[in-house]
C-alpha positions in Angstrom: -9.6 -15.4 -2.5 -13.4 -15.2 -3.7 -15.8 -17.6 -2.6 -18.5 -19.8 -4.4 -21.7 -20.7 -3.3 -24.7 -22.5 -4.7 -27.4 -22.2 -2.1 -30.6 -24.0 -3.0 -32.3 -26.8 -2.6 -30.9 -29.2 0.1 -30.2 -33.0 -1.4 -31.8 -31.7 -4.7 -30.7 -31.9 -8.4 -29.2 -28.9 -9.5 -30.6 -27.5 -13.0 -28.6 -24.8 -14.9 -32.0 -22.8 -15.0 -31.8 -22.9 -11.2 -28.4 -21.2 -11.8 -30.0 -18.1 -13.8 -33.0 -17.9 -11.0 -35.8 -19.8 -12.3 -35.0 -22.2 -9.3 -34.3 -21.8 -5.7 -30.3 -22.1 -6.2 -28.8 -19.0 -6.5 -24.6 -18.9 -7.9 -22.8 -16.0 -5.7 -19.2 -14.9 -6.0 -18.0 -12.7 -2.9 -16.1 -10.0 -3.4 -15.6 -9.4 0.6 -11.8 -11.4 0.3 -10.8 -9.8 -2.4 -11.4 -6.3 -1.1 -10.1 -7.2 2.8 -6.5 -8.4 0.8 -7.2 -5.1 -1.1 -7.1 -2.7 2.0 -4.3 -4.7 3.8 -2.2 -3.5 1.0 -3.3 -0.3 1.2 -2.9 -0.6 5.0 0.7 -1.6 4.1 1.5 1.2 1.8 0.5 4.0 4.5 2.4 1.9 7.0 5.3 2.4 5.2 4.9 5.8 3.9 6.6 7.2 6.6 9.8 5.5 7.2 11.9 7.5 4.3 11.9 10.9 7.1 11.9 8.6 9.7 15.4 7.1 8.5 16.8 10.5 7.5 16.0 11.9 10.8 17.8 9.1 12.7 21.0 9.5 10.8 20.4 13.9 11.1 23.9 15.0 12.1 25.6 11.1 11.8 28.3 13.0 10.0 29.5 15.2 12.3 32.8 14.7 14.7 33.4 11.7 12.7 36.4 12.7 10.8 38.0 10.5 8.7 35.7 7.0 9.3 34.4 5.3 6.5 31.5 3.9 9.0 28.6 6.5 8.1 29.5 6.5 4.3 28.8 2.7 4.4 25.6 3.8 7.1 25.0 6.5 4.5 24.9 3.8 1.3 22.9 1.5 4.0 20.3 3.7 4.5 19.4 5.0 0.7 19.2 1.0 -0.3 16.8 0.5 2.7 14.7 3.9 1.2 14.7 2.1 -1.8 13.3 -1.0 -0.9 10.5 0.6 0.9 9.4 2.7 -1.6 9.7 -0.6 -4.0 7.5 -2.4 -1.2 5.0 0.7 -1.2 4.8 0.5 -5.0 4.2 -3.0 -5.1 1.3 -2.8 -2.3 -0.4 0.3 -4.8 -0.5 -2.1 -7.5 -1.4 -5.2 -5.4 -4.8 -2.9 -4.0 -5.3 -2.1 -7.5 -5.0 -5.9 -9.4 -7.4 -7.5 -6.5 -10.3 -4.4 -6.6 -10.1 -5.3 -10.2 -10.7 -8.7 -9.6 -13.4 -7.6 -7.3 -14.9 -5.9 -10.0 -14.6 -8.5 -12.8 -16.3 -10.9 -10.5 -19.2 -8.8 -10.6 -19.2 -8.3 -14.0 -18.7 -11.9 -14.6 -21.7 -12.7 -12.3 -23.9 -10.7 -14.5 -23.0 -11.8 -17.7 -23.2 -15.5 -17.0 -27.2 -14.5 -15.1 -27.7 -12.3 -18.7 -26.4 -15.6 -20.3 -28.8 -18.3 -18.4 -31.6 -16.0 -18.7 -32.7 -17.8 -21.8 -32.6 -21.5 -20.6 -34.5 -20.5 -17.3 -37.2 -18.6 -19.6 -37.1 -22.0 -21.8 -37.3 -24.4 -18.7 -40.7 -22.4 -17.4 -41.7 -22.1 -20.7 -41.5 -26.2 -21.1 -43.1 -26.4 -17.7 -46.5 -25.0 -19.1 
């Protein structure tokens, strides 16, 4: 999750000029969670990216000598709903990375929209002040 901080004056009234920087309080959004949940997903997708050849290499000559057992069909049907999980896990940790760098980025833009927005007042507070 992001964080929010208002750093400024200590025990002081906030004014929304303070907000746009004609004060000594300063509105931050951190982008740091958002993009450490952002490579733990991509973490998790490498992770996983080998166990497909890692599960057809452990079953690599199952079938052989076996005869007439239904046991490595069933292993067989086993193993390809496993694969399929996995690569539904890997997809899922691709789109995760994606959705929370986004956020990371909207953030960002957010930030500088709402300091393009106040820029006005805090012009209009030091403006009053004279």
């Amino acid at each position: 999750m992001g964080a929010v901080a208002v750093v400024g004056r200590p025990g002081g009234r906030q004014r929304l000029n303070d907000l746009a920087g004609g004060g000594g309080d300063v509105l931050k959004h951190s982008d740091g969670a958002w993009l450490r949940a952002a490579g733990g997903a991509e973490g998790m997708c490498t992770h996983l990216a080998p166990v497909k050849s890692e599960l057809e290499t452990s079953h690599e000559g199952l079938l052989a000598g076996t005869g007439g057992l239904t046991a490595p069909a069933e292993l067989g049907a086993v193993r390809e709903s496993w694969t399929r999980r996995f690569e539904a896990a890997r997809g899922e940790c691709r789109a995760l990375a994606g959705k929370l760098r986004d956020v990371a980025r909207a953030q960002g833009e957010t930030d500088e929209s709402v300091r393009s927005a106040f820029g006005h007042v805090a012009s209009a507070g030091r403006d009053e002040a004279r």
